[in-house]
C-alpha positions in Angstrom: 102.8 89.4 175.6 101.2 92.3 176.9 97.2 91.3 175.5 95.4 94.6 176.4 97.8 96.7 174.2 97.7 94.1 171.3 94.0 94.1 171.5 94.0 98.0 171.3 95.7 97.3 168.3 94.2 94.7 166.3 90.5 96.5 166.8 92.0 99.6 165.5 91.4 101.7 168.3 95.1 103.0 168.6 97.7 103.5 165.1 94.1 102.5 162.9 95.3 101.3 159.7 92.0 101.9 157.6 90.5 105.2 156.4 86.6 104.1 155.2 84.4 102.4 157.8 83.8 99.9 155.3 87.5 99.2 155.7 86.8 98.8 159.2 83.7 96.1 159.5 85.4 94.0 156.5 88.5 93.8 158.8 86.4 93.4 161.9 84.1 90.5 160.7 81.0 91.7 162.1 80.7 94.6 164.7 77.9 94.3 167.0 75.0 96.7 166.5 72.6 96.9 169.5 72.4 100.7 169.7 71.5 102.4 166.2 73.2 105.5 167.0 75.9 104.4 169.0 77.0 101.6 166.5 78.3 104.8 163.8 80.6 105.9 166.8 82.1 102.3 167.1 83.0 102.1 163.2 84.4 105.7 163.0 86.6 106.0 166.2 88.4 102.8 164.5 89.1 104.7 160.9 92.0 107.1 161.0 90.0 110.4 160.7 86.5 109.8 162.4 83.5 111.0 160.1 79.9 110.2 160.3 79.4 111.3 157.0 81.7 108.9 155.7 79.8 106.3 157.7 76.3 107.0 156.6 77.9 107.1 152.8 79.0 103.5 153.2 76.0 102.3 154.9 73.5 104.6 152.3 75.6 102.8 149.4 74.6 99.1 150.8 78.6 98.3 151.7 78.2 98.2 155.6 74.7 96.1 156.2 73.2 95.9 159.4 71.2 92.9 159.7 70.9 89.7 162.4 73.8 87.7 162.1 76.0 86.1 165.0 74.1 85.0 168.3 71.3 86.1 166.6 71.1 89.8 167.9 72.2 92.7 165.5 75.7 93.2 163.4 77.2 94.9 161.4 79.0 93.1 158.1 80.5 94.3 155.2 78.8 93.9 152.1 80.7 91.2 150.5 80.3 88.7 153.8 76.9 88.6 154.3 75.7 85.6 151.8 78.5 83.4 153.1 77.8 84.7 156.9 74.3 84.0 156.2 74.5 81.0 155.1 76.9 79.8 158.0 74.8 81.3 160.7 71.5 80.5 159.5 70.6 77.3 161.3 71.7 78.3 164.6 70.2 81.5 164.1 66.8 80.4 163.3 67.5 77.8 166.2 67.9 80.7 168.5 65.0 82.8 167.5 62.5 79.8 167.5 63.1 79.3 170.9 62.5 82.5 172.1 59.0 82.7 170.1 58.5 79.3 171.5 59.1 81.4 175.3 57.1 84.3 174.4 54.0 82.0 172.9 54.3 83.0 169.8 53.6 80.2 166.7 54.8 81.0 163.2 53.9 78.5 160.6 55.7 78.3 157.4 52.7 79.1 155.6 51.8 82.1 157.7 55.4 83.0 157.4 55.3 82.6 153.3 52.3 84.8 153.2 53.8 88.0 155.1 56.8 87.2 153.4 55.4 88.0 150.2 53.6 91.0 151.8 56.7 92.5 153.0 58.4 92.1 149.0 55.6 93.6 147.4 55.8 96.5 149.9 59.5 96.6 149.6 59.8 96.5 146.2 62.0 99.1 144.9 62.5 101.2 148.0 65.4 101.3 150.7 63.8 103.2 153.1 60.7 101.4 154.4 60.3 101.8 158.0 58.5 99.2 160.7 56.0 101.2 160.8 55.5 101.1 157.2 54.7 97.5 157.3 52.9 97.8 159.9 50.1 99.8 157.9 50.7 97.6 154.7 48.9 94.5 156.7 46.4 96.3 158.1 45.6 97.8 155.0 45.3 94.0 154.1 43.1 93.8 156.8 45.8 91.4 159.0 46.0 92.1 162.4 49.2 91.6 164.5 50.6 92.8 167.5 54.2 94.5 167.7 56.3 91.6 168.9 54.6 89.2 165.9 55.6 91.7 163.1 59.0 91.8 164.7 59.4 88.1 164.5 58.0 88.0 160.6 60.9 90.8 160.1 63.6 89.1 161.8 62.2 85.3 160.3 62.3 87.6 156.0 66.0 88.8 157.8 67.6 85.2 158.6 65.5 83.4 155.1 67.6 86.4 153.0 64.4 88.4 152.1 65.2 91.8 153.6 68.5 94.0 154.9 69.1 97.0 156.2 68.1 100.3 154.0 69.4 103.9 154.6 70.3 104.9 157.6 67.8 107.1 159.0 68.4 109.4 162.5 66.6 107.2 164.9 64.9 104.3 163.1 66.4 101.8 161.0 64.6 100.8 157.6 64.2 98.1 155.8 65.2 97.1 152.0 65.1 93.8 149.6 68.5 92.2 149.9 68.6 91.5 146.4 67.9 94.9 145.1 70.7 96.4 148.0 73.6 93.6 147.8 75.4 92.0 144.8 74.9 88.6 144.1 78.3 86.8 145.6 79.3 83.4 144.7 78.7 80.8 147.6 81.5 79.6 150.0 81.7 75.8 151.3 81.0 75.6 155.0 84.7 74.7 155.8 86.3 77.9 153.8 83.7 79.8 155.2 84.2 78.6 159.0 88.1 79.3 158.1 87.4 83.1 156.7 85.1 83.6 159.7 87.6 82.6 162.3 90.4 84.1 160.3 88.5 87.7 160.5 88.0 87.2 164.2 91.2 86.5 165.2 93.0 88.6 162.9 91.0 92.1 164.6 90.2 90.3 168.3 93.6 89.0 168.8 94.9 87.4 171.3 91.9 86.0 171.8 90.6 82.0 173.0 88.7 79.4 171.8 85.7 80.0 174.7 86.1 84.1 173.4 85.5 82.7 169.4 82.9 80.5 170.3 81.0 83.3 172.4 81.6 85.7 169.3 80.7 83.2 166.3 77.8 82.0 168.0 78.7 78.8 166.6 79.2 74.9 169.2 82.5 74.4 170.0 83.3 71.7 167.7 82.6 73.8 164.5 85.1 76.5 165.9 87.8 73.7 166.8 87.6 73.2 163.5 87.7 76.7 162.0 91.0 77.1 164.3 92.5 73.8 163.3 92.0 74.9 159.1 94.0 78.1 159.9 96.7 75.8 160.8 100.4 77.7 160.6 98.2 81.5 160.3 97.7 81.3 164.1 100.2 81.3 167.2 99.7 80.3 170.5 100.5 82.0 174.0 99.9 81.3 177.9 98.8 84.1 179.2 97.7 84.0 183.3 96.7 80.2 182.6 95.0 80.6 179.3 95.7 79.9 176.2 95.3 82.9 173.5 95.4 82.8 169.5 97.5 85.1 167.6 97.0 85.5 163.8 100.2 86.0 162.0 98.3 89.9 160.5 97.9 91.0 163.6 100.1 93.2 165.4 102.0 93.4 169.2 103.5 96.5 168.9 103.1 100.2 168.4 101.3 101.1 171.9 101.4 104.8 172.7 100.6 105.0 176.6 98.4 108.2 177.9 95.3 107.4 175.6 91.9 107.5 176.3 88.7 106.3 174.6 85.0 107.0 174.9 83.9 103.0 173.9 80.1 102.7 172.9 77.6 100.4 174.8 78.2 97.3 173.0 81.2 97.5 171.7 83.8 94.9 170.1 86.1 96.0 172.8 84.2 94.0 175.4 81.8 92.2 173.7 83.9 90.2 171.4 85.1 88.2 174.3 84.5 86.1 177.2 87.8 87.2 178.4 86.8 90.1 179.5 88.8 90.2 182.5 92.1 91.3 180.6 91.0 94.4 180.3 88.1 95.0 182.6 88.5 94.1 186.4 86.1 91.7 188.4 85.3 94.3 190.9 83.6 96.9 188.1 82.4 94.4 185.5 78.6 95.6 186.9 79.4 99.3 185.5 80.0 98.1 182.4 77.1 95.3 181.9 74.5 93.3 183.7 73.7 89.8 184.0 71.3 89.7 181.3 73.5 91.5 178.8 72.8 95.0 178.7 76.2 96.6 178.3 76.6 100.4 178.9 79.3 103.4 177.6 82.8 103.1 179.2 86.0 104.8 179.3 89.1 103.5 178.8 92.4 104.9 180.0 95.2 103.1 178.1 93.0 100.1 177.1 91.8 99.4 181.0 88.0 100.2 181.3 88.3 102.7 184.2 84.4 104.4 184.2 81.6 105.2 182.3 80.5 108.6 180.3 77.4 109.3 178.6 76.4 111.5 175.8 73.1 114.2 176.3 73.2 115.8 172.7 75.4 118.8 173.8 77.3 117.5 176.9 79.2 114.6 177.1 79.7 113.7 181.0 82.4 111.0 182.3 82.0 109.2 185.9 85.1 107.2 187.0 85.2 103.9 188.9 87.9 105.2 191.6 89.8 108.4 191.9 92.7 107.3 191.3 92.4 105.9 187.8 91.8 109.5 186.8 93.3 109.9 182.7 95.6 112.8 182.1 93.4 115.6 181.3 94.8 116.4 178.0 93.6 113.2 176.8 90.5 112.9 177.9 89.8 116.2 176.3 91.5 115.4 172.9 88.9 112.1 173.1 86.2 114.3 173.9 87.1 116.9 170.9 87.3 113.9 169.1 83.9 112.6 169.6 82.6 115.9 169.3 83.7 116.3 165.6 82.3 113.3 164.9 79.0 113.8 165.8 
């Protein structure tokens, strides 16, 4: 098994199978979404013919939401997954953010939390554009006073309860609209199908992948995904790999890698991200170029799936740095990826 190869292929980065991003994050699962600008980059290098238009189409229609989902920090979810996603992540979600308000001092009672709530729908109402800032001005209108990092607790508590979604997309902000006015209503799934679909998407785009590297991703304890591996039963192989075992879904593929590419990977990305097993395709001694302890990750290269530097983009110039000299990518590639990003934006 050669993993960094099948990996390339399974997150579509190399022989992409799907042409709409939409395609893309229903196949994915959920794509983390830190960096608002960024995250379009990370859908459209995986569809066969890169567009940001055709990303901002499927995001502007409400089929690619962007919302809090998995380890309770941003993602990115198809349209159609998001009640059952919701509903699975909830509790650990709210779990998650409750201890951090608990950290930063900050005391949120469900009555307090019902009124802004109700606030925020009334404000809302029929619009998919409504900014932070918007909100912001609706309260004190109201004559409620609340510092920045409150109202962004009562946004993410009217995210996790169902309330509110992603709107538009918009250049640098991201706004805000009523989930029920954005996505269609879709029946609910039991917790066991929908611990099954989530580990089936995971593992079907991450693959080969490890129980530690699904746990990490889902966000879920350990003995939840046991048992979302365990219902996929004959859909999932298993390899030793360097002392490890790695799941392999029966859709995903092991072959067609074409040698000599690079990519330009967004901060964030699936790439890295997805795992704990990072090492397979990023070395021990550069793991600080490409994130820090506290889990800020930053752009890297990658020269045939191996992350080999970082690059950066200033509007008009897109600059590349390499970890050594010698990992330098053929120069014909790393301009076709740079042609290629340049379209794209």
């Amino acid at each position: 098994m050669n993993p960094v190869s099948a990996r390339l292929l399974n997150q579509q980065l190399i022989c992409p199978q799907f042409s709409s991003p939409h395609e893309v994050v229903s196949w994915m699962g959920a794509m983390q979404a830190q960096d608002y600008r960024m995250m379009r980059w990370a859908v459209g290098m995986r569809t066969k013919r890169p567009s940001a238009k055709a990303f901002a189409r499927d995001y502007d229609s409400g089929k690619i939401i962007r919302t809090h989902l998995l380890r309770t920090t941003w993602q990115l979810v198809a349209a159609e997954d998001y009640a059952w996603m919701l509903s699975l992540c909830r509790r650990k979600a709210l779990g998650g953010l409750r201890g951090w308000m608990h950290a930063n001092g900050v005391d949120i009672s469900p009555e307090e939390e019902a009124w802004i709530s109700g606030i925020f729908a009334d404000v809302v109402s029929g619009r998919n554009d409504v900014l932070k800032e918007d909100l912001a001005r609706a309260l004190a209108e109201r004559d409620i006073r609340m510092d920045d990092h409150r109202l962004s607790y009562h946004i993410r508590l009217a995210e996790l309860s169902g309330l509110l979604c992603s709107g538009v997309l918009h250049p640098q902000k991201r706004t805000l609209a009523l989930t029920a006015e954005r996505i269609p209503s879709f029946a609910p799934l039991p917790r066991e199908e929908a611990l099954a679909l989530l580990a089936r998407k995971y593992f079907r785009s991450h693959s080969p992948a490890t129980l530690q590297d699904f746990v990490w991703w889902s966000g879920l304890n350990i003995s939840d995904c046991r048992k979302a591996i365990a219902s996929l039963d004959k859909e999932l192989d298993t390899v030793r790999w360097k002392g490890e075992t790695y799941y392999i879904h029966c859709d995903s593929r092991t072959r067609g890698f074409r040698q000599g590419r690079v990519h330009l990977l967004p901060a964030y990305d699936e790439y890295l991200i997805g795992y704990k097993s990072r090492h397979v395709v990023l070395h021990p001694d550069h793991r600080h170029h490409a994130h820090d302890n506290s889990g800020t990750f930053w752009n890297v290269m990658l020269q045939d799936g191996r992350v080999v530097g970082n690059w950066s983009d200033a509007g008009s110039k897109t600059t590349v740095s390499l970890f050594h000299p010698d990992s330098a990518p053929d120069p014909d590639a790393l301009q076709s990826e740079l042609l290629r990003f340049d379209r794209f934006k």
